[in-house]
MIVO-492204 format. One line per field, with one value per residue (C-alpha): x, y, z. Coordinates in pm, 1 decimal. Layout:
N
u c(X/...)
v c(Y/...)
w c(Z/...)
This chain:
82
u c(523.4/819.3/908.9/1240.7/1213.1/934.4/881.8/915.1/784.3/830.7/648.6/940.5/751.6/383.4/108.9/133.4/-175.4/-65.5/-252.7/-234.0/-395.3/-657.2/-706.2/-624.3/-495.2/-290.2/29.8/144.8/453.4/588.2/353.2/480.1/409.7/520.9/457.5/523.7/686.2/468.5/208.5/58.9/126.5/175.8/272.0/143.3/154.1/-224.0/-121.4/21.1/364.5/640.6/630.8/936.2/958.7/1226.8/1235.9/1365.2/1420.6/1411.0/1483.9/1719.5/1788.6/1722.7/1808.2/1576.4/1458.5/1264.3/1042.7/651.9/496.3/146.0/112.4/327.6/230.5/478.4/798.1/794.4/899.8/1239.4/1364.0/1690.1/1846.7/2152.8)
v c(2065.1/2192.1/2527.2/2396.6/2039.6/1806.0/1411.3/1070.0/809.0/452.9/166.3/-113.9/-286.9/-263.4/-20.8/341.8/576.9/936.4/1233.2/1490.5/1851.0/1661.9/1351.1/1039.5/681.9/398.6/281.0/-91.3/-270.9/-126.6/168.3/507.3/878.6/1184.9/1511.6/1868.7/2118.8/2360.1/2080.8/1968.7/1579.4/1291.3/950.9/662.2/272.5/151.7/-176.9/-422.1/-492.3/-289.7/-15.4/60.4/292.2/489.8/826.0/1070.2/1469.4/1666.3/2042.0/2373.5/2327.7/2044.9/2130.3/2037.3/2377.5/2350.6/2150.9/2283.0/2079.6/2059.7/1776.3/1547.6/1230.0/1044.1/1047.4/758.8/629.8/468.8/632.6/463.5/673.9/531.8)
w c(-552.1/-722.1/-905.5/-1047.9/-1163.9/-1305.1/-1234.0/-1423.9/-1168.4/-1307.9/-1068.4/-1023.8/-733.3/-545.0/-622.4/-619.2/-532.9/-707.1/-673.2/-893.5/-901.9/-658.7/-932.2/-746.5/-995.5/-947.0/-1147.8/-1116.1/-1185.2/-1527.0/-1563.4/-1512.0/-1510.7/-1550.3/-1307.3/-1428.8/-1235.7/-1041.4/-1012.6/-643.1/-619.5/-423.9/-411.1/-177.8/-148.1/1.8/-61.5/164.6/-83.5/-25.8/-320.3/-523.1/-764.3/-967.7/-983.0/-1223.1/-1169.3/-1441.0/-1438.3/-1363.7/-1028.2/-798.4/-436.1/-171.1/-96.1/-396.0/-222.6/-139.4/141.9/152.2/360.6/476.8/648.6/486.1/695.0/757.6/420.2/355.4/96.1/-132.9/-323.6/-550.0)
C-alpha cells in the first residue's frame, strides 16, 4: 500500500494475479488496471511465462518510504526499471 501515490498497471507480457482489498483477478497481455492510493494490493505471475508489465506512479510524492509491506514473498522478482 501507498499513502502518496496511486497505480496504472498495464500487462505487456504473461499473466498477472492482482489482489486488491482481498479481491483476487487476472489481467493478460493488453489489459490493465488501475490501484488507488491507500489501497492494500498485490501483484503476482502464477503462470509459467515470464510476466512483464508497465507500471505507472501517480501522485505527490513517490519515495520508497511510502511503501506499506504487508507481505512480502516477492523478493525475488527482477524488477527493470527504465
Amino acid at each position: 500500500m501507498h499513502h502518496h501515490r496511486s497505480k496504472h498497471w498495464v500487462v505487456v507480457k504473461g499473466m498477472a494475479c492482482v489482489e486488491v482489498d482481498g479481491k483476487q483477478y487476472f489481467l493478460r497481455q493488453g489489459e490493465s488496471t488501475f490501484i488507488w492510493a491507500d489501497v492494500k494490493h498485490r501483484l503476482s505471475n502464477q503462470g509459467e511465462v515470464g510476466l512483464e508489465i508497465v507500471e505507472v506512479q501517480l501522485g505527490e510524492y513517490l519515495g520508497e518510504d511510502d511503501i506499506v509491506r504487508f507481505d512480502d514473498e516477492y523478493r525475488k522478482w527482477n524488477i527493470v526499471s527504465n
